[in-house]
mmCIF file as gemmi writes it, N, C-alpha and C atoms, coordinates in Angstrom:
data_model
loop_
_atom_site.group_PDB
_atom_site.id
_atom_site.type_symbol
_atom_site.label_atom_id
_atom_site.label_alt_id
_atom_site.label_comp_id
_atom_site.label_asym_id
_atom_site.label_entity_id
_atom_site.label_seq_id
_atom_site.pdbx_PDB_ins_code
_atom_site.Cartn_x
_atom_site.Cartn_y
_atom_site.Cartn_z
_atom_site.occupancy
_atom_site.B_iso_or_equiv
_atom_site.pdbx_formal_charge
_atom_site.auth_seq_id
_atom_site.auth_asym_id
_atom_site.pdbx_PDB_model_num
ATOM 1 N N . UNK Axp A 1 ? 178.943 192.212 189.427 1 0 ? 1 A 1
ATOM 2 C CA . UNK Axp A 1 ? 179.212 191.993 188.024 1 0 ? 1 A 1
ATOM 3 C C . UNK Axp A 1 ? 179.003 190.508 187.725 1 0 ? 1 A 1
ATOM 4 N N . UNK Axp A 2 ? 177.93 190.037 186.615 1 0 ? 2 A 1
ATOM 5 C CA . UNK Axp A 2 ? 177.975 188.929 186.444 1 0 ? 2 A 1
ATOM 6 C C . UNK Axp A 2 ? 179.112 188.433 184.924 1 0 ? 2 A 1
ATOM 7 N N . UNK Axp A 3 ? 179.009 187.014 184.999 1 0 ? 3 A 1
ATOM 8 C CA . UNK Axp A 3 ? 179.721 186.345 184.421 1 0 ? 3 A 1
ATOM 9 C C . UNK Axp A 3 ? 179.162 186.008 182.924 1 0 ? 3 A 1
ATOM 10 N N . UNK Axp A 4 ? 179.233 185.99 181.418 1 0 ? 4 A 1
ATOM 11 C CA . UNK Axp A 4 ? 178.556 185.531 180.65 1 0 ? 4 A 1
ATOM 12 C C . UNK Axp A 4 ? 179.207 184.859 179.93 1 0 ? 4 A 1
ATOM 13 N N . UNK Axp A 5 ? 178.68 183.703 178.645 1 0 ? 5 A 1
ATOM 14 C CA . UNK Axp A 5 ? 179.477 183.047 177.885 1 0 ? 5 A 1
ATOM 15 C C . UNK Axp A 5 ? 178.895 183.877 176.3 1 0 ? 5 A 1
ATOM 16 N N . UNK Axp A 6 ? 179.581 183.743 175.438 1 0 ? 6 A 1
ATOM 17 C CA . UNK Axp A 6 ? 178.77 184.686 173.942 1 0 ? 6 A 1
ATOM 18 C C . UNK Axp A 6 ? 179.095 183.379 173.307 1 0 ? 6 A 1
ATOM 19 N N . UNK Axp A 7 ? 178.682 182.658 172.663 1 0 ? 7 A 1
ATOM 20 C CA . UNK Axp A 7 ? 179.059 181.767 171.323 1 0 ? 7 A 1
ATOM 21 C C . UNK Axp A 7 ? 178.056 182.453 170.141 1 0 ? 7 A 1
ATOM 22 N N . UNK Axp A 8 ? 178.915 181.908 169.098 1 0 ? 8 A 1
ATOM 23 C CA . UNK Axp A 8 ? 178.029 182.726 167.683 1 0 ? 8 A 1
ATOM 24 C C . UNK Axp A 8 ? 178.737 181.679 167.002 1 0 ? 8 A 1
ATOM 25 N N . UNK Axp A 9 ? 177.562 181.41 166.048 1 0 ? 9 A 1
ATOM 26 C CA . UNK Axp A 9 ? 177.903 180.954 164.494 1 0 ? 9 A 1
ATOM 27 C C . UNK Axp A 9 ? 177.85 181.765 163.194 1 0 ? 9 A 1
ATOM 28 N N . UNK Axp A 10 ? 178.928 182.163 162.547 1 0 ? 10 A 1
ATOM 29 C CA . UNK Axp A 10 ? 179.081 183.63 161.839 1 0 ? 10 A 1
ATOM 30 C C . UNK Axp A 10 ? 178.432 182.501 160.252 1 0 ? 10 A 1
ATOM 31 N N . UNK Axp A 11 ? 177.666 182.561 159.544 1 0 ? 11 A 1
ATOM 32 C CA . UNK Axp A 11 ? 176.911 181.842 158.117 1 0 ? 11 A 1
ATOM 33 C C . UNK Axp A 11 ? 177.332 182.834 157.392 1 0 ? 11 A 1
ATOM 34 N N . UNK Axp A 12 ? 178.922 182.969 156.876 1 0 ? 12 A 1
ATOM 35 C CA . UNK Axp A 12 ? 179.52 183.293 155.739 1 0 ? 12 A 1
ATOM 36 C C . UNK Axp A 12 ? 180.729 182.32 155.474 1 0 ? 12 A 1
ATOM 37 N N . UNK Axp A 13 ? 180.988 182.684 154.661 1 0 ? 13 A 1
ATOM 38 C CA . UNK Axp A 13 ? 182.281 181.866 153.763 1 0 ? 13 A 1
ATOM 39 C C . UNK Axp A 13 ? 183.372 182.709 153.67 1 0 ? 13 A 1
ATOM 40 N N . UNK Axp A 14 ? 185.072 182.388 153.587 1 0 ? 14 A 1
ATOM 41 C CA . UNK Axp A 14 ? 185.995 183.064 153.068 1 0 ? 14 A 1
ATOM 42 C C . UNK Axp A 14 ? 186.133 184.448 153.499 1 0 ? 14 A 1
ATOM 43 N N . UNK Axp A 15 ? 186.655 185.279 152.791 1 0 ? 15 A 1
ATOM 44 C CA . UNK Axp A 15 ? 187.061 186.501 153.478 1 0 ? 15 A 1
ATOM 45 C C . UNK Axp A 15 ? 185.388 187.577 154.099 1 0 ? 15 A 1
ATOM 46 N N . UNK Axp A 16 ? 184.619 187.249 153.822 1 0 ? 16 A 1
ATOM 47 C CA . UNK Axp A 16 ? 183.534 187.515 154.611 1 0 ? 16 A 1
ATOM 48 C C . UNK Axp A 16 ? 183.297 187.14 155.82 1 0 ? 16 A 1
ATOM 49 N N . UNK Axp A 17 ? 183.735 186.161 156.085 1 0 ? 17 A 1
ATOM 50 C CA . UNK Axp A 17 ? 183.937 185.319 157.255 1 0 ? 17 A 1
ATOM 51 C C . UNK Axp A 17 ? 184.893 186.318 158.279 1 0 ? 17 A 1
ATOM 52 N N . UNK Axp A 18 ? 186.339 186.356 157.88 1 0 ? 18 A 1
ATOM 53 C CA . UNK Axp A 18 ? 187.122 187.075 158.475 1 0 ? 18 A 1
ATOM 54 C C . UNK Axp A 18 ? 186.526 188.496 158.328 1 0 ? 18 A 1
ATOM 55 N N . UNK Axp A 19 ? 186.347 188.885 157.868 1 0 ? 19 A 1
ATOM 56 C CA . UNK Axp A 19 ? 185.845 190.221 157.863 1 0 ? 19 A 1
ATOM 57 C C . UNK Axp A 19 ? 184.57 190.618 159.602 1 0 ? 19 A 1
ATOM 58 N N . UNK Axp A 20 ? 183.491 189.87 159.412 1 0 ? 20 A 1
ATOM 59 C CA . UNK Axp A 20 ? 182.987 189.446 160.37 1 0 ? 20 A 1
ATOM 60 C C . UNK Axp A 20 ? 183.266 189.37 161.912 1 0 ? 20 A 1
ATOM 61 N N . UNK Axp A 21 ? 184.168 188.409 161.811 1 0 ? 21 A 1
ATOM 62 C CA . UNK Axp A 21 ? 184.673 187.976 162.748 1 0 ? 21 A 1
ATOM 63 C C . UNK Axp A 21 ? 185.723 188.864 163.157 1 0 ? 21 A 1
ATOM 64 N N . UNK Axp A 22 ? 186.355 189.651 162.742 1 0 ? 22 A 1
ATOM 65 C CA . UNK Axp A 22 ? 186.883 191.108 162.84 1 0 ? 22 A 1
ATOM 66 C C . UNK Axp A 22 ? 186.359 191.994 163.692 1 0 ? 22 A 1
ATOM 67 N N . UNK Axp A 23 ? 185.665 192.443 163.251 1 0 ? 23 A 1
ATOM 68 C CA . UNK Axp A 23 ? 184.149 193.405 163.327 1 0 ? 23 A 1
ATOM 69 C C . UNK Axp A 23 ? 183.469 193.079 164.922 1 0 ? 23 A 1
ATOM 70 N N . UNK Axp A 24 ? 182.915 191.423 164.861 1 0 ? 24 A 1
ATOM 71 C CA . UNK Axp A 24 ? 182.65 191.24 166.277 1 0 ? 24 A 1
ATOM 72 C C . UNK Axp A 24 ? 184.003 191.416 167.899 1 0 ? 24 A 1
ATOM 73 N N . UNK Axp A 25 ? 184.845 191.178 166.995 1 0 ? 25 A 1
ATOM 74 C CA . UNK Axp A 25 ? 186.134 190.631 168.017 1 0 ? 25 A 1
ATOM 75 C C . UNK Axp A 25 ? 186.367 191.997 168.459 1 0 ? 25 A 1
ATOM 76 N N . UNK Axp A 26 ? 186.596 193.345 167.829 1 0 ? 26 A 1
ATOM 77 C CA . UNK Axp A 26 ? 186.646 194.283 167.965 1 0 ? 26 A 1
ATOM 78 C C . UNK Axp A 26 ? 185.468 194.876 169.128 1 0 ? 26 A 1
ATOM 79 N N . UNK Axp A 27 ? 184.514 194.456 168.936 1 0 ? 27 A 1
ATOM 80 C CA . UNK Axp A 27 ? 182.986 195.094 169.537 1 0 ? 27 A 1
ATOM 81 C C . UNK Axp A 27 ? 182.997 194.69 170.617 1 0 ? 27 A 1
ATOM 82 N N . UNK Axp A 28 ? 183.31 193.005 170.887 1 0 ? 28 A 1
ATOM 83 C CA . UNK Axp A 28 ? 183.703 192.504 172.156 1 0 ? 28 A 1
ATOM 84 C C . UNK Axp A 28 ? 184.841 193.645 173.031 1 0 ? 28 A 1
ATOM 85 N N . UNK Axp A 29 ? 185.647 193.474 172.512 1 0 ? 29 A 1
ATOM 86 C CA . UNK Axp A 29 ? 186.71 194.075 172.86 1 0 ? 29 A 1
ATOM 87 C C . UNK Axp A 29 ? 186.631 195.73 173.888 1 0 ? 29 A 1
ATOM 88 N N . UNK Axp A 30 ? 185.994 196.339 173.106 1 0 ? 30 A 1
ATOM 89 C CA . UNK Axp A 30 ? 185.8 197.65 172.982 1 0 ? 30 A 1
ATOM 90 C C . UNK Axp A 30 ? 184.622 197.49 174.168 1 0 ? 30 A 1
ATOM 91 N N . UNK Axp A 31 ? 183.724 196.618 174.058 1 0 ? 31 A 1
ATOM 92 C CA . UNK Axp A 31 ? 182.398 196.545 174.723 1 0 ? 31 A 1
ATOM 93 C C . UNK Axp A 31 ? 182.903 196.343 176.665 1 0 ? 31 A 1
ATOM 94 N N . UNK Axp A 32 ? 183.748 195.384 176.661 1 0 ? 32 A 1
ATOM 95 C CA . UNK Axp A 32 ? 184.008 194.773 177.885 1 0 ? 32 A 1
ATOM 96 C C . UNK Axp A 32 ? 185.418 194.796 178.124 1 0 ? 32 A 1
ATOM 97 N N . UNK Axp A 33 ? 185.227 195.056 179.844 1 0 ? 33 A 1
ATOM 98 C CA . UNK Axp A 33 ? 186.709 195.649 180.235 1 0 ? 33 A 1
ATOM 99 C C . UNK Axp A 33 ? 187.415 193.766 180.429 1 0 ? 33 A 1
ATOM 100 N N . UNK Axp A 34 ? 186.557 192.817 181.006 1 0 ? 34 A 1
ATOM 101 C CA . UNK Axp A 34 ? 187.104 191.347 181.434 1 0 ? 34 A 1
ATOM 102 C C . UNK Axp A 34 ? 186.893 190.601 180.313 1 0 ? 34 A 1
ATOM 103 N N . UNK Axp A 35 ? 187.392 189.754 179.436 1 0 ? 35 A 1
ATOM 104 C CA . UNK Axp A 35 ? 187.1 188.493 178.664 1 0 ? 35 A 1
ATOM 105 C C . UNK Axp A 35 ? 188.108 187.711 178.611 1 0 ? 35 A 1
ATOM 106 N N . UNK Axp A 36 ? 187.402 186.298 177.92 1 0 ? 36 A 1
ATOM 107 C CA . UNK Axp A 36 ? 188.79 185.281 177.877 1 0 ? 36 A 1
ATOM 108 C C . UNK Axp A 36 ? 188.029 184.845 176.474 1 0 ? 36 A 1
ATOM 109 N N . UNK Axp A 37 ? 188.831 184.216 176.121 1 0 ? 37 A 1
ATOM 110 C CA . UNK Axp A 37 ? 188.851 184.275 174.479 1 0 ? 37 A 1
ATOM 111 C C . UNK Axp A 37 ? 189.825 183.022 173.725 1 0 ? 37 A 1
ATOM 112 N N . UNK Axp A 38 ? 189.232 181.76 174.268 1 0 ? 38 A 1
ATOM 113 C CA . UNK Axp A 38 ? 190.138 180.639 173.563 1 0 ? 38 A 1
ATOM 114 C C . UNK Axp A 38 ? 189.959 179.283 173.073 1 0 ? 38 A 1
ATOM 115 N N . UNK Axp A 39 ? 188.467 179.901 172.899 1 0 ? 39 A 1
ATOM 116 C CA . UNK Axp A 39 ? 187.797 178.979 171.64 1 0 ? 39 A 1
ATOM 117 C C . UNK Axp A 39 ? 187.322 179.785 170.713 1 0 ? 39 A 1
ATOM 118 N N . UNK Axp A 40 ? 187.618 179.367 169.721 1 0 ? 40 A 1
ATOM 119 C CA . UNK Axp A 40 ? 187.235 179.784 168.621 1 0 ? 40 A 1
ATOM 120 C C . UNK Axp A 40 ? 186.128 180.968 168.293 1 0 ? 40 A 1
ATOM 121 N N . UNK Axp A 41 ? 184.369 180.508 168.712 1 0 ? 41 A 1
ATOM 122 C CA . UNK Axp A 41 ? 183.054 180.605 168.753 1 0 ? 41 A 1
ATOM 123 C C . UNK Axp A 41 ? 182.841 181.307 169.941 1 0 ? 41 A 1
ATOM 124 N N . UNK Axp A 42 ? 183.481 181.244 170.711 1 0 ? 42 A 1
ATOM 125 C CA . UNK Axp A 42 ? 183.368 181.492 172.464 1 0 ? 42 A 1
ATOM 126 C C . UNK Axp A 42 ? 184.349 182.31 173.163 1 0 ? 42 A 1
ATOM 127 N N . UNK Axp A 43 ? 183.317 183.131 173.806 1 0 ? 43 A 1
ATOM 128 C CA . UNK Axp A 43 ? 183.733 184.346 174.804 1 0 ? 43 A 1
ATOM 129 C C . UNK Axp A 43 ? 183.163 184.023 176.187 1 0 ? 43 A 1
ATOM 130 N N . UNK Axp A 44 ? 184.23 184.691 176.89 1 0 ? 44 A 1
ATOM 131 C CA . UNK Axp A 44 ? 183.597 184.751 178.355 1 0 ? 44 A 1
ATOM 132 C C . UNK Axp A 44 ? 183.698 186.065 178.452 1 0 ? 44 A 1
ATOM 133 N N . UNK Axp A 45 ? 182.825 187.026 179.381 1 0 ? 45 A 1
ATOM 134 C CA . UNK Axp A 45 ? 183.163 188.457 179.479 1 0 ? 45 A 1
ATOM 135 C C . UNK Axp A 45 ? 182.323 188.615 181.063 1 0 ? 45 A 1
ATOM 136 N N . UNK Axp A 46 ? 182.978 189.306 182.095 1 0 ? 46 A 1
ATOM 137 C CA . UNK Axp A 46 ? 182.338 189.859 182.867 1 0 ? 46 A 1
ATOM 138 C C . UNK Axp A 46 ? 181.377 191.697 182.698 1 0 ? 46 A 1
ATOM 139 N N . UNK Axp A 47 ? 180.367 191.557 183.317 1 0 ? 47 A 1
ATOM 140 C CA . UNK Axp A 47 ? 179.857 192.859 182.766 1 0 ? 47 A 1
ATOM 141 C C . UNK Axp A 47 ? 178.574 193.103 183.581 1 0 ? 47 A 1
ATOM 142 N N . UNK Axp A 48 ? 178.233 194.475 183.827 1 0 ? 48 A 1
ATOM 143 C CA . UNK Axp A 48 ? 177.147 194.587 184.636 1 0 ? 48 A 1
ATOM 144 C C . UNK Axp A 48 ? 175.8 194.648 183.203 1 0 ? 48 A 1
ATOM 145 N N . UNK Axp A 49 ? 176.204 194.46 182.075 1 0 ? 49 A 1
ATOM 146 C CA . UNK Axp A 49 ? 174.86 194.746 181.392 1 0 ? 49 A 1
ATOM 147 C C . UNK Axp A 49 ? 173.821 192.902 181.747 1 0 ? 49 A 1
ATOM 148 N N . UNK Axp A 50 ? 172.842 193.024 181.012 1 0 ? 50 A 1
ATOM 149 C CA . UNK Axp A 50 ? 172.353 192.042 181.179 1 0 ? 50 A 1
ATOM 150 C C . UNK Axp A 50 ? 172.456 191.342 179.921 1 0 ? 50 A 1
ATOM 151 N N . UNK Axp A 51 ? 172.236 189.763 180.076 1 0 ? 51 A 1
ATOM 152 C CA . UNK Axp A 51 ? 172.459 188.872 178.707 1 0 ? 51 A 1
ATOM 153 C C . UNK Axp A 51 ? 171.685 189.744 177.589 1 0 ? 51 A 1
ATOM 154 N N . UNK Axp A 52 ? 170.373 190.613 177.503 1 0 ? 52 A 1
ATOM 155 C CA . UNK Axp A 52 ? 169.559 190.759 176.465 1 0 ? 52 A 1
ATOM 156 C C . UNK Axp A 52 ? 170.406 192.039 176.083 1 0 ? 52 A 1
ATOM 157 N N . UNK Axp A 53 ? 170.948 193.322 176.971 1 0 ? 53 A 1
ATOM 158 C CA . UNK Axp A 53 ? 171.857 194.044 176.404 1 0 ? 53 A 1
ATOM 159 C C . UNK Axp A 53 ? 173.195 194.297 175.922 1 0 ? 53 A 1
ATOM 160 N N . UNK Axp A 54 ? 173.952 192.76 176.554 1 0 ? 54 A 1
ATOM 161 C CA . UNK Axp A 54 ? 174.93 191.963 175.757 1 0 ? 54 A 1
ATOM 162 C C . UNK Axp A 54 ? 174.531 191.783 174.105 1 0 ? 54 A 1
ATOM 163 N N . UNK Axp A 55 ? 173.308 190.977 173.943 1 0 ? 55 A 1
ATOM 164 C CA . UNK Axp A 55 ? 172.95 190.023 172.933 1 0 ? 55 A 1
ATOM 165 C C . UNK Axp A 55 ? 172.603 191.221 171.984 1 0 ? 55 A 1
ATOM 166 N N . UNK Axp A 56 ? 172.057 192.426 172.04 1 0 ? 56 A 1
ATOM 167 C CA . UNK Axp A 56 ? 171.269 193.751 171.437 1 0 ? 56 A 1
ATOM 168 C C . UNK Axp A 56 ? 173.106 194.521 171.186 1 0 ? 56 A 1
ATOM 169 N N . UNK Axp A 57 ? 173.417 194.657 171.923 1 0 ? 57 A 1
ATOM 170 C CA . UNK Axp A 57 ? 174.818 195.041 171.561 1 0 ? 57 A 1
ATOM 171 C C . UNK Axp A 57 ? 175.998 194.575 170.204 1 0 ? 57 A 1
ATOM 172 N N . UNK Axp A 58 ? 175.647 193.166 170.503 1 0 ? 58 A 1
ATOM 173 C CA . UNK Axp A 58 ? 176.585 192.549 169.244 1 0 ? 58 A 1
ATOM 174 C C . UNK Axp A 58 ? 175.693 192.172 168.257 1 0 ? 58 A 1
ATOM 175 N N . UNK Axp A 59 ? 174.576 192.23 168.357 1 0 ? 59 A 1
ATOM 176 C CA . UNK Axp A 59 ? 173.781 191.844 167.128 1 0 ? 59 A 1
ATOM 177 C C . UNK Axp A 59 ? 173.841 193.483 166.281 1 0 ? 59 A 1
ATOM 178 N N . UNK Axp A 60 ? 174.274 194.479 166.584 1 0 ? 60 A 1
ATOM 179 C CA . UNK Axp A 60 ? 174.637 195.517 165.397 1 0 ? 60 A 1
ATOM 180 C C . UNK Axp A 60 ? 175.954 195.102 164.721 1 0 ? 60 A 1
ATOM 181 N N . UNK Axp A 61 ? 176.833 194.283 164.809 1 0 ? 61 A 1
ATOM 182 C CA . UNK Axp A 61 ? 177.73 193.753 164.212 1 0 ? 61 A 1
ATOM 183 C C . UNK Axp A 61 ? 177.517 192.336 163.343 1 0 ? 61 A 1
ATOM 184 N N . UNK Axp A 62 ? 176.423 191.853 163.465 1 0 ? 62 A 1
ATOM 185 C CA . UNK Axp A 62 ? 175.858 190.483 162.703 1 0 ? 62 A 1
ATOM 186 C C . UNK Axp A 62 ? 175.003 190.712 161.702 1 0 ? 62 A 1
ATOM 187 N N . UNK Axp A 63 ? 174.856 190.116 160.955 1 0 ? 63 A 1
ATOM 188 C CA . UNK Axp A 63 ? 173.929 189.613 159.823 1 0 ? 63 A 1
ATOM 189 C C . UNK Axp A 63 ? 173.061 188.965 160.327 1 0 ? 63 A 1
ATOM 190 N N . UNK Axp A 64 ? 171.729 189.478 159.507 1 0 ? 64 A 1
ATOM 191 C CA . UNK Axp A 64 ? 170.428 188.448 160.151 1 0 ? 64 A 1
ATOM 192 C C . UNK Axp A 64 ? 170.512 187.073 160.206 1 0 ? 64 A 1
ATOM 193 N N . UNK Axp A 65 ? 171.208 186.233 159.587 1 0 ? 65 A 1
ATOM 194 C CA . UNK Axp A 65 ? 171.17 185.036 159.591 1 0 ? 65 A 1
ATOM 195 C C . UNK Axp A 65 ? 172.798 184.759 160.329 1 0 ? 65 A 1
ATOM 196 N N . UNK Axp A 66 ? 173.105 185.373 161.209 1 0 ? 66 A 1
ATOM 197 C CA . UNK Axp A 66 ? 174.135 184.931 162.221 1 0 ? 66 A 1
ATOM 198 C C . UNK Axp A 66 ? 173.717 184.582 163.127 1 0 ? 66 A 1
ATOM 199 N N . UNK Axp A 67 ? 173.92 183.716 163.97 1 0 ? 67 A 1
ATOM 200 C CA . UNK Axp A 67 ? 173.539 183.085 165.193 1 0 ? 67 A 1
ATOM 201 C C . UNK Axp A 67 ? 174.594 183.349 166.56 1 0 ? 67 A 1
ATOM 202 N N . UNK Axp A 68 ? 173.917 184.073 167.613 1 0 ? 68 A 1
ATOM 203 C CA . UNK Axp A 68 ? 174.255 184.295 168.635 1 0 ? 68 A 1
ATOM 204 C C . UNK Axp A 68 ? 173.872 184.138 169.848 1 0 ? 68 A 1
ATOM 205 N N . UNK Axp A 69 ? 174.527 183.747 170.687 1 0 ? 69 A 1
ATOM 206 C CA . UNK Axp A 69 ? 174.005 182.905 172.658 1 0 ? 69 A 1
ATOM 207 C C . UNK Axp A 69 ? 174.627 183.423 173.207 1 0 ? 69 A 1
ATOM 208 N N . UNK Axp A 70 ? 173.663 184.141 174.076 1 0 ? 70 A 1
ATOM 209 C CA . UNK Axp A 70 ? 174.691 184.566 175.454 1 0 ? 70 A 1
ATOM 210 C C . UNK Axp A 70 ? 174.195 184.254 176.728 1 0 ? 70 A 1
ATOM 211 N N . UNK Axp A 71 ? 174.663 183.733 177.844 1 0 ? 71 A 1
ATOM 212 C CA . UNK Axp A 71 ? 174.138 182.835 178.58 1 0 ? 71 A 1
ATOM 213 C C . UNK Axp A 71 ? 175.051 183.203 180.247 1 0 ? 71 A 1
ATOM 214 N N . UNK Axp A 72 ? 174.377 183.387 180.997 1 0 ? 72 A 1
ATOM 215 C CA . UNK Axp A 72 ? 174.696 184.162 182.218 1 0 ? 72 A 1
ATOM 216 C C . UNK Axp A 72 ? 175.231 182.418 182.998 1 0 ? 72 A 1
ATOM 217 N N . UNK Axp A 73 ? 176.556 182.585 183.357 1 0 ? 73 A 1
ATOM 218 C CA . UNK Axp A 73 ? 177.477 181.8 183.965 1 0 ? 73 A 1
ATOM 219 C C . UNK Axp A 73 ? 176.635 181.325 185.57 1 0 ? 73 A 1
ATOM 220 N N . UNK Axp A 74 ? 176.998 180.033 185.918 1 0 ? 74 A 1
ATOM 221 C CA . UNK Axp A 74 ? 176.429 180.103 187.407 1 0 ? 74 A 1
ATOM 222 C C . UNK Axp A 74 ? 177.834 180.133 188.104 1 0 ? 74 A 1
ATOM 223 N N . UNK Axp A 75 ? 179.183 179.955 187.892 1 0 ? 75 A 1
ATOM 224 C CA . UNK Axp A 75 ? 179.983 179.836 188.617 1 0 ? 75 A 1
ATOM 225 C C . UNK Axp A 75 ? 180.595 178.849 188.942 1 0 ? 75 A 1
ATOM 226 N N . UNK Axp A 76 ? 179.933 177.929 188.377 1 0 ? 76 A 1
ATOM 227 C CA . UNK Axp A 76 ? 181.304 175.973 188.372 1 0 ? 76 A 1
ATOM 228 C C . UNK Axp A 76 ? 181.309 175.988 187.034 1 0 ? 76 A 1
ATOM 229 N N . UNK Axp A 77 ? 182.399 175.476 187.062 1 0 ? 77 A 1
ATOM 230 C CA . UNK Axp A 77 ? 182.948 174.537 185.766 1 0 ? 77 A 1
ATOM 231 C C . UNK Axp A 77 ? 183.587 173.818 185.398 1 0 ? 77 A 1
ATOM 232 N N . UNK Axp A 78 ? 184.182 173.004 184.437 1 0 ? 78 A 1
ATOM 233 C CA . UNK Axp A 78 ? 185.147 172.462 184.317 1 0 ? 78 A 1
ATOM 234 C C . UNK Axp A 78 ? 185.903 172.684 182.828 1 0 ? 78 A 1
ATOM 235 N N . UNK Axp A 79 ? 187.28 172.325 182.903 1 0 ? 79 A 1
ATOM 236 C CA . UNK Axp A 79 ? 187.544 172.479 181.557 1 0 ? 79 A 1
ATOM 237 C C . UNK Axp A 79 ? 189.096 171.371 181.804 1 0 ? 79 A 1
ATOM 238 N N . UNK Axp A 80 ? 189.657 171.835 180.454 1 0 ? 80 A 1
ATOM 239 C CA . UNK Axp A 80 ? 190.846 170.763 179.982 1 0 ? 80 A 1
ATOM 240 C C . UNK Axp A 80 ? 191.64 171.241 178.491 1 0 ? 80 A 1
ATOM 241 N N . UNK Axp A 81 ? 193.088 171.546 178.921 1 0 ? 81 A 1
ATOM 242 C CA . UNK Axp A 81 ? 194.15 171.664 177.779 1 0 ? 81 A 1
ATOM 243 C C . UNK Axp A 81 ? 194.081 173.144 177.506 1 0 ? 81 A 1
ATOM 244 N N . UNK Axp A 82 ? 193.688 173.936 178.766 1 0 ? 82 A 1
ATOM 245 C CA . UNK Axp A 82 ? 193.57 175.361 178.241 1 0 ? 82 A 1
ATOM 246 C C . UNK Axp A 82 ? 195.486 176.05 179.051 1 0 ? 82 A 1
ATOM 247 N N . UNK Axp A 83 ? 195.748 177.034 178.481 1 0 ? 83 A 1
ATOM 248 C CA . UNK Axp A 83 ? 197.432 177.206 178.773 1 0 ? 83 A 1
ATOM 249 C C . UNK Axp A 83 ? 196.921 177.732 180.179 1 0 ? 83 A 1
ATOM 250 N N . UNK Axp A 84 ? 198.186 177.548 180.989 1 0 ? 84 A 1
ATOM 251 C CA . UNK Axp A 84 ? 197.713 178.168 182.762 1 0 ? 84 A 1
ATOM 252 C C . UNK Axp A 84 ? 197.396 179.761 182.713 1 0 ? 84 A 1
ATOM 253 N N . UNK Axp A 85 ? 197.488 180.685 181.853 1 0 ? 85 A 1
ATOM 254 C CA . UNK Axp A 85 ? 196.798 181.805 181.623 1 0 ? 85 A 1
ATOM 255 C C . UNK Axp A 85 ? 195.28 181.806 181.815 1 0 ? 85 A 1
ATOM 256 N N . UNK Axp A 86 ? 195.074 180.525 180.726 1 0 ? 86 A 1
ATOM 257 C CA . UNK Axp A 86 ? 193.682 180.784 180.416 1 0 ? 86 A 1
ATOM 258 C C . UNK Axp A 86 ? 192.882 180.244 181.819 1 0 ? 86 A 1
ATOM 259 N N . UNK Axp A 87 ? 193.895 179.077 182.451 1 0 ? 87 A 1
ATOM 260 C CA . UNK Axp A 87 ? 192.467 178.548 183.54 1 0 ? 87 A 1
ATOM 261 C C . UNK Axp A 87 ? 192.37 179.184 184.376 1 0 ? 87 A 1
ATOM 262 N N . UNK Axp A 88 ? 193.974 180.048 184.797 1 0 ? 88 A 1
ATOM 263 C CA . UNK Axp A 88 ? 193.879 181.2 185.607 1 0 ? 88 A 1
ATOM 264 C C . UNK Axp A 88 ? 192.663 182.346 185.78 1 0 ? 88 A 1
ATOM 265 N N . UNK Axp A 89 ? 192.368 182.513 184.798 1 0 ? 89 A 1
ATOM 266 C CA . UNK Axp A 89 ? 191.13 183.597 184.351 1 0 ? 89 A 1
ATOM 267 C C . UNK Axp A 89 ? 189.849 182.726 184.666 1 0 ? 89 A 1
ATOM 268 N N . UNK Axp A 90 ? 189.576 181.997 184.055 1 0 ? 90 A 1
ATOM 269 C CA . UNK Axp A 90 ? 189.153 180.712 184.334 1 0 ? 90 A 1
ATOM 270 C C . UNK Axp A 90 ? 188.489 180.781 185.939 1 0 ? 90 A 1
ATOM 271 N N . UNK Axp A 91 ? 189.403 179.99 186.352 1 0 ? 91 A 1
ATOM 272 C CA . UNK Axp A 91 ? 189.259 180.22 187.982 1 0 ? 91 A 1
ATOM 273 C C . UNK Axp A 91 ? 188.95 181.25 188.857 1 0 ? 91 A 1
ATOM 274 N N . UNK Axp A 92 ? 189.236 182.475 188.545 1 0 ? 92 A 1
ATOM 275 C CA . UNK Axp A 92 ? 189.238 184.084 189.236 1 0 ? 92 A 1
ATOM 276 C C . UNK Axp A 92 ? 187.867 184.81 188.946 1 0 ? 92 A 1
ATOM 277 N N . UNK Axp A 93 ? 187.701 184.414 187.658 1 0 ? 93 A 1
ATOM 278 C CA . UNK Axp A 93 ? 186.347 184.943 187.002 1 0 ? 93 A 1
ATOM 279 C C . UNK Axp A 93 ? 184.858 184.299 186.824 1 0 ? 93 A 1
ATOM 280 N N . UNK Axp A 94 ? 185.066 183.116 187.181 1 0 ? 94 A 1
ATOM 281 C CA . UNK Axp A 94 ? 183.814 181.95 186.977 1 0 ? 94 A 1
ATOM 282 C C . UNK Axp A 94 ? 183.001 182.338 188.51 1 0 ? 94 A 1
């Protein structure tokens, strides 16, 4: 099972926005049994699909002019100010 990151930039305003961002959070959700989830824009999810059937997956939840990256993890990283939950996952899953 590899490791992926999803960032998206959702190009709506106001309750369209939330609406959106609803919609994807849900799809994530539903889509993948592993994620971490504590930036804003950004997902981590483990999953045997590949980045292009990740990326084909959540793009039925976007608008053409939404912007989405999904980008297959190598396994280091670093980070800072995340709660010991999150680096926990963090650490186990990278």
């Amino acid at each position: 099972m590899a490791t992926y990151m999803i960032g998206y930039d959702l190009n709506r305003e106001g309750v369209g926005y939330s609406d959106a961002n609803r919609r994807l959070t849900e799809k994530i959700k539903e889509t993948f049994t592993y994620w971490w989830h504590h930036l804003d824009s950004t997902w981590i999810v483990k999953s045997d699909l590949t980045a292009v059937n990740i990326r084909d997956t959540l793009k039925s939840v976007l608008d053409a002019d939404d912007e989405l990256l999904v980008v297959k993890l190598s396994g280091t990283g670093a980070w800072s100010g995340f709660s010991e939950k999150g680096s926990s996952w963090l650490k186990n899953n990278l």
